[in-house]
C-alpha positions, 0 to 999 in steps of 0.5 A: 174917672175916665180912662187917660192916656199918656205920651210921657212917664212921669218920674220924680226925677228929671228926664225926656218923657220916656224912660231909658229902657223901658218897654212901655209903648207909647201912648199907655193908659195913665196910672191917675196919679200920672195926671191928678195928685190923688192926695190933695184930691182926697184932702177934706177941703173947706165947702164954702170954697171949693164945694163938696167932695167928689168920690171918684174911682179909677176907670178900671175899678170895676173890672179888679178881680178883688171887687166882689160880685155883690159890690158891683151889683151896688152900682146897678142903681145908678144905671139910669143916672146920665154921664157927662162926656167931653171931647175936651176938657178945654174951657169946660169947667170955668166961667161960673155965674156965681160971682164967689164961685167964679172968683175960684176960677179952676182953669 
C-alpha cells in the first residue's frame, strides 16, 4: 500500500478532525486502518463476485526493524515487475467492459 496522509484523526467517537490535546501535527502519515477497514479486507470473499485476493503490506513494511534481512532479499525477484502510480484515485478504478464485473461497480 502507499503511503497515506491524513487531515483528520479518526476515533470511534464523535469529534472535529483533531483530537483536543494532541501533539500530532497535521497532515500525518495515515495508520491504514485510519483510511481501509483492514478486516473486511482480510475477509475470504466469494471469487465469482469480488476476484481474487490481494496481499498488500503497509508502506512501511520493509523498513521494520523486525523484518529480517533474508525476507527483504525475497522481494528482489519482483524488482522488475511494473508499479501502478496514480495522481488520483478518482474514477480510477470503475467502468469495467465485463457487463457482471461492471455491475459490481466499486466507486
Amino acid at each position: 500500500m502507499p503511503s497515506l496522509w491524513c487531515r483528520f484523526d479518526r476515533m470511534w467517537y464523535g469529534h472535529n478532525g483533531k483530537l483536543d490535546g494532541t501533539k500530532t501535527h497535521q497532515p500525518f502519515l495515515c495508520p491504514l486502518d485510519h483510511v481501509f477497514d483492514i478486516d473486511q479486507m482480510l475477509a475470504e470473499l466469494d471469487n465469482l463476485e469480488f476476484g481474487p485476493g490481494i496481499g498488500f503490506w503497509a508502506y512501511s513494511f520493509l523498513e521494520n526493524p523486525l523484518v529480517t534481512h533474508e525476507l527483504i532479499t525475497t522481494f528482489d525477484a519482483y524488482k522488475d515487475y511494473k508499479i501502478l502510480q496514480f495522481s488520483t484515485a478518482e474514477d480510477a478504478f470503475g467502468g469495467f467492459s465485463d457487463v457482471v464485473c461492471n455491475s459490481h461497480r466499486i466507486f
